[in-house]
GUMAR-993514 format. One record per residue: residue number from 1; z, y, x of N, C-alpha, C in turn; residue in three letters. Coordinates in nm, 4 decimals. Atoms other than C-alpha are relative to their C-alpha. Example, Ala and Ser with C-alpha at 12.3 -4.5 7.8 and 13.67 -1.06 7.14 Angstrom:
// residues 2
1 | 0.0000 | -0.1190 | 0.0890 | 0.7800 | -0.4500 | 1.2300 | 0.0000 | 0.1200 | 0.0900 | ALA;
2 | -0.0060 | -0.1190 | -0.0820 | 0.7140 | -0.1060 | 1.3670 | 0.0730 | 0.1090 | -0.0770 | SER;
***
This chain:
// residues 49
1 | -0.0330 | -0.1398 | -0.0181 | -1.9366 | 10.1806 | 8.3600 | 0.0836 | 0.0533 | -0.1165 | UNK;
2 | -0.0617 | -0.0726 | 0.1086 | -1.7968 | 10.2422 | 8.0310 | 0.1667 | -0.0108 | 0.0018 | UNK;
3 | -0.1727 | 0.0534 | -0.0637 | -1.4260 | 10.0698 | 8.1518 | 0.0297 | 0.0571 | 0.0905 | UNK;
4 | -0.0684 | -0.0398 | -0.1025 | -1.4259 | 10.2773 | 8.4555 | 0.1011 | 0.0979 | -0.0045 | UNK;
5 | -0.0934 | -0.1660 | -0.0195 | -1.3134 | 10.6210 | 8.3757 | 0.0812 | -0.0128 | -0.1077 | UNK;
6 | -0.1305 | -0.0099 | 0.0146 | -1.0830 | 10.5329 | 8.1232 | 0.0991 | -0.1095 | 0.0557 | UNK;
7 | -0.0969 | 0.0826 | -0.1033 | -0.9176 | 10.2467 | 8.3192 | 0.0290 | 0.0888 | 0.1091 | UNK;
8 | -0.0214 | -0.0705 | -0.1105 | -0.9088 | 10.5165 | 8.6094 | 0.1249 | 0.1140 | -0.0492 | UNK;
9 | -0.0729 | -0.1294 | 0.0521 | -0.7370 | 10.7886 | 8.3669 | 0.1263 | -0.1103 | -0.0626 | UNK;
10 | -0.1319 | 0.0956 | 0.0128 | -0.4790 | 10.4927 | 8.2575 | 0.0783 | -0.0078 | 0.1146 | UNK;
11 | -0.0428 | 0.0515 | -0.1468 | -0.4171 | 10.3948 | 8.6014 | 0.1003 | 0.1287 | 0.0615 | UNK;
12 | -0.0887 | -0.1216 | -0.0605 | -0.3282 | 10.7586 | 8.6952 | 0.1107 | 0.0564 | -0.0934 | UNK;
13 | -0.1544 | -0.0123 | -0.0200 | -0.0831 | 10.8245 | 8.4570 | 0.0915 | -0.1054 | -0.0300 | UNK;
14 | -0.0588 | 0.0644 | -0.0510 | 0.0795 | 10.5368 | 8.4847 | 0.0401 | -0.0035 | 0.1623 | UNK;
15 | -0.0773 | -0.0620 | -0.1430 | 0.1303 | 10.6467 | 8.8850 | 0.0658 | 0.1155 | -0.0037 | UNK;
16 | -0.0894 | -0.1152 | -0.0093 | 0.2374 | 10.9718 | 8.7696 | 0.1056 | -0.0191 | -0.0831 | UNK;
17 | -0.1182 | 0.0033 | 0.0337 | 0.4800 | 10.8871 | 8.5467 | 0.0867 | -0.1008 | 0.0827 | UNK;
18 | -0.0984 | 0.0530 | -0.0707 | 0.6105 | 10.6308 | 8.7874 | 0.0535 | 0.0809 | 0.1182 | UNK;
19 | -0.0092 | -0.0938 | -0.1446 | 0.6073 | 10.9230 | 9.0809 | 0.1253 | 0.0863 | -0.0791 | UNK;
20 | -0.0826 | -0.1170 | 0.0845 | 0.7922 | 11.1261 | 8.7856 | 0.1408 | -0.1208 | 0.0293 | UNK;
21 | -0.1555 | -0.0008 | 0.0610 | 1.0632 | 10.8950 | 8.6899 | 0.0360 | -0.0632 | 0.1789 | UNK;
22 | -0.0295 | 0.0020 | -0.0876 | 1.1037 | 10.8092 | 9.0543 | 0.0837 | 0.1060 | 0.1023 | UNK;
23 | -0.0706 | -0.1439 | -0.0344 | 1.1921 | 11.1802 | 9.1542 | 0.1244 | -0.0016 | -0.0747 | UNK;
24 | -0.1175 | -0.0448 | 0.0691 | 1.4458 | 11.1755 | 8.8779 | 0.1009 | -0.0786 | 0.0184 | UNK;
25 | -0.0715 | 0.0844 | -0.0045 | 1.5983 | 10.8798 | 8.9858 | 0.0280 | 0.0494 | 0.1376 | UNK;
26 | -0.0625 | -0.0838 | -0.0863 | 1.6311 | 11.0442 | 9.3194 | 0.0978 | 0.1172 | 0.0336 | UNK;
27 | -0.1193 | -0.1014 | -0.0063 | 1.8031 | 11.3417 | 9.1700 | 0.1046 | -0.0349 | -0.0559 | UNK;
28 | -0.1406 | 0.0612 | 0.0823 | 2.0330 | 11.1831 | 8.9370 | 0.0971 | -0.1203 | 0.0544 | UNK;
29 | -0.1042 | 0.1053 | -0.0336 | 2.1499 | 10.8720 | 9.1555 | 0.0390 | 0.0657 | 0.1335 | UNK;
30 | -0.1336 | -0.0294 | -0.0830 | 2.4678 | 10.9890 | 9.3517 | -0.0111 | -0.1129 | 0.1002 | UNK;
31 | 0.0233 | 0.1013 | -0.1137 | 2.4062 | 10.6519 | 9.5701 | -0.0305 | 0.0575 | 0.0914 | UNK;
32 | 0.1189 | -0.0415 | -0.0784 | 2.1123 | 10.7833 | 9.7120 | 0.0380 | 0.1312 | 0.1142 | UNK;
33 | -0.0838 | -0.1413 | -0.0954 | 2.3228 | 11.1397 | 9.8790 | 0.0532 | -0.0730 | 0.0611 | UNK;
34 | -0.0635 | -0.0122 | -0.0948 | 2.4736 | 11.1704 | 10.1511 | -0.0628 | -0.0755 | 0.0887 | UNK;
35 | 0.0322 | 0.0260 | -0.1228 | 2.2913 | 11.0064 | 10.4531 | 0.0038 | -0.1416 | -0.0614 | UNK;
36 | 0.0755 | 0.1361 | 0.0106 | 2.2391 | 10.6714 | 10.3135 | -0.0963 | -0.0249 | -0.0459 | UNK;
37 | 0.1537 | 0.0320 | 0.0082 | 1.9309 | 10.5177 | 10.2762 | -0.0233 | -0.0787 | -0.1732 | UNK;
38 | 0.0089 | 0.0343 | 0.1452 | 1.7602 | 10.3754 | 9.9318 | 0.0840 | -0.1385 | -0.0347 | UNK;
39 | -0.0791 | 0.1159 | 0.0172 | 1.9702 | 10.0847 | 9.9101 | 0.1441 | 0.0329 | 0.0007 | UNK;
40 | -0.0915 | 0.0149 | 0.0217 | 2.2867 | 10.2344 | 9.9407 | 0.0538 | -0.0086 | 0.1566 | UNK;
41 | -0.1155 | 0.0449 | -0.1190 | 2.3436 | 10.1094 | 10.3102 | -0.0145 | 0.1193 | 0.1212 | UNK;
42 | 0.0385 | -0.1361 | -0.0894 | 2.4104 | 10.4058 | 10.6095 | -0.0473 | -0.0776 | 0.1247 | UNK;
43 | 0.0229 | 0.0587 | -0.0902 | 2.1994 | 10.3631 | 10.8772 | 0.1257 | 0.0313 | 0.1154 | UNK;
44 | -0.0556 | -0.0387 | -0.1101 | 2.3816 | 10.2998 | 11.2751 | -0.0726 | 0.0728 | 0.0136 | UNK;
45 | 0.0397 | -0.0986 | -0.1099 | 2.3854 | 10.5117 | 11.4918 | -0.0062 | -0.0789 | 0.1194 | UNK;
46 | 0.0385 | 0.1057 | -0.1357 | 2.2923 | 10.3845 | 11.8495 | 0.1229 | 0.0614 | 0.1003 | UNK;
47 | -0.0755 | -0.1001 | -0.0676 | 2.5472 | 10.4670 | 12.0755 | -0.0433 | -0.0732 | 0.1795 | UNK;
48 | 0.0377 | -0.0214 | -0.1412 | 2.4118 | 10.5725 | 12.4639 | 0.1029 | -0.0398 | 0.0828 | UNK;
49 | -0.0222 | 0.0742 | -0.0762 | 2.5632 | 10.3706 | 12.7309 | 0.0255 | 0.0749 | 0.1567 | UNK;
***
């Protein structure tokens, strides 16, 4: 019991700072705009028949 709660309070911010620098890497990479997806590639479109 004595490893839980601070291994638990490690654990979390290590997810929040990865949730953090994840957001910022969302606002700052120009890739990521405009209608393409996290990789860079745009999805098709399906085109109806």
């Amino acid at each position: 019991w004595l490893v839980l709660w601070p291994g638990l309070a490690l654990a979390s911010v290590v997810y929040g700072v990865n949730m953090f620098g994840d957001a910022v890497r969302d606002i700052l990479d120009p890739r990521l705009r405009g209608g393409t997806g996290r990789y860079g590639v745009r999805a098709k479109k399906e085109v109806k028949k």
